[in-house]
N, C-alpha and C positions, 0 to 999 in steps of 0.2 A: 016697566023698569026704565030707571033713564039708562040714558047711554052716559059714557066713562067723559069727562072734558080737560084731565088732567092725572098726570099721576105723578105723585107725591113719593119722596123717598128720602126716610129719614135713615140719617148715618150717624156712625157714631167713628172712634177712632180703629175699631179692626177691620181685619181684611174682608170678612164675609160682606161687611158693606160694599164692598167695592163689587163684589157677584150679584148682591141686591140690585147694585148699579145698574151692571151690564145687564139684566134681567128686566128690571124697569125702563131702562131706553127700549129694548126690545118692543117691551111692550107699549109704551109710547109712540114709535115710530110705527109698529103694525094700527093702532089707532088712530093715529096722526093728530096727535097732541103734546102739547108739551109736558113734560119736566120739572115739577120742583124740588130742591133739594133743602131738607132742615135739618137742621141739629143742633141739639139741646145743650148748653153749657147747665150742668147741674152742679158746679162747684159750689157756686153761693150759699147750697144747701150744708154746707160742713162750714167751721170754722180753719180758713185754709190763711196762708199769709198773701199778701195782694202779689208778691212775684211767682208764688206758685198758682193760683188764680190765673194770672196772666198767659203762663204757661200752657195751663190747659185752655184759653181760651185760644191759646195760637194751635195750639194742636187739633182743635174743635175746625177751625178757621183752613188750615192745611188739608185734613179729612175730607172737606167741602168740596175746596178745589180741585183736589184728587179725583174724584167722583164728578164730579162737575166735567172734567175732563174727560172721564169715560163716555158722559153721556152724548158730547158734545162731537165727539168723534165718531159716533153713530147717526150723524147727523138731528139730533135731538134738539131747539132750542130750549135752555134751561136758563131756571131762574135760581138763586139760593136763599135761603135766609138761616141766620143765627140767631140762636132764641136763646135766653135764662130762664129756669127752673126745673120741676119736675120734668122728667122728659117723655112719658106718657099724658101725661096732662098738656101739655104743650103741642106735641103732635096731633091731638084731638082739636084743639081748640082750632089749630092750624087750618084742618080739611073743610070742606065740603062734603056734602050728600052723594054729587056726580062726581068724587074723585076715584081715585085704586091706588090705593097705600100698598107698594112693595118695600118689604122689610127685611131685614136678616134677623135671624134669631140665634143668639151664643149659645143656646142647647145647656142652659146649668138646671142644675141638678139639685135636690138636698136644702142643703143646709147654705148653701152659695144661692141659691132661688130665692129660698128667705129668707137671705142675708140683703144679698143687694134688690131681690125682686127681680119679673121677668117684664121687661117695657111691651115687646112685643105681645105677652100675654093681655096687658092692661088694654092694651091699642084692642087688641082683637076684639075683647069686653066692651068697649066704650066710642067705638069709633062709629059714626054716622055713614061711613062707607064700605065699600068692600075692602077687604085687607088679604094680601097674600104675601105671606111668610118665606123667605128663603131660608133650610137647614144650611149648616155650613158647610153641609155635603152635598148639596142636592144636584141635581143635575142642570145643565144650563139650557135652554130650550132655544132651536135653532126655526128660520124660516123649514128647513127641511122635514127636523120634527115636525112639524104642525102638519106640511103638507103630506107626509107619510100617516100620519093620523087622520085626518080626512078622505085619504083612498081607500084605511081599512072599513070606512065606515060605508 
């Protein structure tokens, strides 16, 4: 198996990105690797007007930095990038083999799953690396945790 050379975290505009965040520096920093951060502007895909287009692409762009921020503060050096189109398509093409894609996932359900589709399911399907998913409940994982899981073992 290789070993991990990066890990990637894509965001999007809600908060659970920002616990993907702190979860992926986490994990970065115990690796001691960097950080990339992407995310997808998928507006092109609708027929939208260019100042609401613009819109979400500053809010895309805000999201970044937000996150970027968290990581950065963890002492993480990070990189960003903003991408157009699909945003599971995009994230894939984005990785590597040796990456660890930490995610958040909105948790929809129904009729809202197959309405807008799940990214983080697609990624999971289609990604050439390992992927780990944050619910937007989950728990945040501390150096402590790990090292209290280690002495039970």
């Amino acid at each position: 198996m290789k070993g991990i050379n990066r890990v990637v975290i894509p965001v999007d505009t809600s908060d659970v990105s920002k616990v993907a965040a702190e979860q992926g520096a986490f994990f970065a920093k115990l690796l001691n690797v960097e950080v990339y951060i992407i995310s997808v502007n998928d507006s092109r895909q609708y027929m939208l007007s260019k100042m609401l287009e613009e819109k979400i692409q500053q809010e895309k762009q805000t999201a970044i930095d937000e996150v970027k921020k968290i990581t950065e503060e963890q002492g993480v050096p990070t990189t960003t990038k903003l991408s157009a189109g699909a945003p599971a398509v995009e994230i894939v093409k984005f990785v590597k083999d040796d990456d660890l894609i930490v995610m958040a996932s909105q948790g929809r359900k129904g009729f809202n799953k197959f309405l807008l589709g799940s990214v983080s399911e697609e990624v999971l399907k289609t990604a050439p690396c390992a992927v780990m998913v944050i619910k937007e409940k989950s728990k945040k994982w501390s150096m402590d945790d790990l090292t209290a899981k280690v002495k039970e073992e």
